[in-house]
C-alpha positions as MATLAB code, in Angstrom:
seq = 'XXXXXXXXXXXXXXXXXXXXXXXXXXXXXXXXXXXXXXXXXXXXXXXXXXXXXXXXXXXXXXXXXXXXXXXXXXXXXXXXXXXXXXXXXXXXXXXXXXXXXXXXXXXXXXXXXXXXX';
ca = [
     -20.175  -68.813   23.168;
     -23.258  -68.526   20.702;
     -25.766  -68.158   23.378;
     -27.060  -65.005   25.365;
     -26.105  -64.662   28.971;
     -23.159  -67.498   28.517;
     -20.722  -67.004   31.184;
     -17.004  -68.765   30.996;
     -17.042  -70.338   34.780;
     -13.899  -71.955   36.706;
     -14.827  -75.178   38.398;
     -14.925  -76.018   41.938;
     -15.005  -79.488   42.761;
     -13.219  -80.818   44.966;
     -12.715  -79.322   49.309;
      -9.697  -77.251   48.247;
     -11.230  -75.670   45.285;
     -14.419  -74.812   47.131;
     -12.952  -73.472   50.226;
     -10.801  -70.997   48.044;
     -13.375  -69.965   45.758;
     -12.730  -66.503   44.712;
     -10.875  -65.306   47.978;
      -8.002  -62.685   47.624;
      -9.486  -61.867   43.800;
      -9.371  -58.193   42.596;
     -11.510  -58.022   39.850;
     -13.812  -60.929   37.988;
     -14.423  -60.261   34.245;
     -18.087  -59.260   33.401;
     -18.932  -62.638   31.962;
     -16.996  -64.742   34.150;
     -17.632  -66.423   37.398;
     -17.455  -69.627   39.448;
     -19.514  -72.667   39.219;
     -19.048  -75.092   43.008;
     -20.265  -78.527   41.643;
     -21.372  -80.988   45.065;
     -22.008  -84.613   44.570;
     -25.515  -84.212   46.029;
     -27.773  -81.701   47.398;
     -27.165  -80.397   50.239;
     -27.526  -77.222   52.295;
     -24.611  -75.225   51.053;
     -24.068  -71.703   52.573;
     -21.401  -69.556   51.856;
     -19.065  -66.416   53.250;
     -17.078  -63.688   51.876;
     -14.336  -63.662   54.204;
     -11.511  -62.360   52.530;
     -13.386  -61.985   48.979;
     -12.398  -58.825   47.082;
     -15.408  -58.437   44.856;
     -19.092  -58.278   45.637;
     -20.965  -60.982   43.904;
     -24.251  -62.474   43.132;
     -24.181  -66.225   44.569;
     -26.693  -68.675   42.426;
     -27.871  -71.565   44.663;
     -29.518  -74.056   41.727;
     -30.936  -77.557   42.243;
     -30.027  -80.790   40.884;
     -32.005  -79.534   37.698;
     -29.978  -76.304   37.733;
     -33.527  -74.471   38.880;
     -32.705  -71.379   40.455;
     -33.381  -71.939   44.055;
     -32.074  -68.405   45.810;
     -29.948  -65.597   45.169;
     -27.711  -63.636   47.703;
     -26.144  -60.137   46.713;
     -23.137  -60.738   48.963;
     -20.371  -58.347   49.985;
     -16.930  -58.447   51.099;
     -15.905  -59.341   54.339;
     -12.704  -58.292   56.090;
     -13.167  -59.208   59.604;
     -13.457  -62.922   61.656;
     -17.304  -62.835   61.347;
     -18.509  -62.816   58.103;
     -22.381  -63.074   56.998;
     -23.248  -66.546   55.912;
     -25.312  -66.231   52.729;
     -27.457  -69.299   52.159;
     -31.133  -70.496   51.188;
     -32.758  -71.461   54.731;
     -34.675  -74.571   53.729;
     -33.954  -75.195   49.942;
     -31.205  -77.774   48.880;
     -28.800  -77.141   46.026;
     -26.455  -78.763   44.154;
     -24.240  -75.975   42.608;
     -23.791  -73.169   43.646;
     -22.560  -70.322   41.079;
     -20.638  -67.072   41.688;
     -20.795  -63.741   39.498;
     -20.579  -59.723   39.324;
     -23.048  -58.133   41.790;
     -25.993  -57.291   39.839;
     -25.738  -59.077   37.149;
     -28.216  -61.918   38.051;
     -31.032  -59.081   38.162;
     -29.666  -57.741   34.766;
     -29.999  -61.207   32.599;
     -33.550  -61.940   35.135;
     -32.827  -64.697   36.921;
     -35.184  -65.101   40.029;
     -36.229  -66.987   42.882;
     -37.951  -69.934   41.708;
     -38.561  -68.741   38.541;
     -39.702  -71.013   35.474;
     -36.049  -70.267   33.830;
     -33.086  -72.607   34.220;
     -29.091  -72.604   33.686;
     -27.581  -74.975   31.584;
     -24.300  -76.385   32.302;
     -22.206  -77.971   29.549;
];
């Protein structure tokens, strides 16, 4: 990849593939991560139950606007934190390293976008 802040994603489609998501992982490669694609918008929220690695979770619109940002952490037990915007909808969601979506400056909102291809 030719362009700064490219990250090589696995794709998660489909039930299955979303409901595994990075679960049971031990490490996740600095520019790396997981992009959950929905047909439609939606209100989308997410857990870390048995996820290994703390992450940054990406909610973006059907425009791939940055619509909110967790810093989640891993969850061991039955009752996980859900991480979630409260009244924005989002179309994919993506997954990567803890900190890193302050470190390239993506924000809330924000007049940048992701580009999928």
């Amino acid at each position: 990849c030719f362009e700064e802040n490219c990250f090589s994603v696995e794709i998660a489609d489909n039930k299955e593939e979303r409901a595994k998501g990075l679960m049971n992982r031990e490490e996740l490669c600095s520019e790396c991560g997981m992009l959950f694609i929905y047909d439609n918008e939606g209100d989308y929220k997410f857990w870390m139950k048995n996820t290994l690695i703390p992450l940054d979770i990406i909610w973006l619109d059907s425009q791939f606007r940055v619509v909110h940002i967790a810093n989640a952490v891993p969850c061991d037990t039955d009752e996980c934190e859900l991480y979630g915007p409260d009244s924005k909808k989002a179309q994919y969601i993506l997954e990567i390293n803890s900190g890193k979506s302050s470190e390239i400056g993506l924000v809330e909102g924000g007049g940048g976008e992701l580009v999928y291809s």
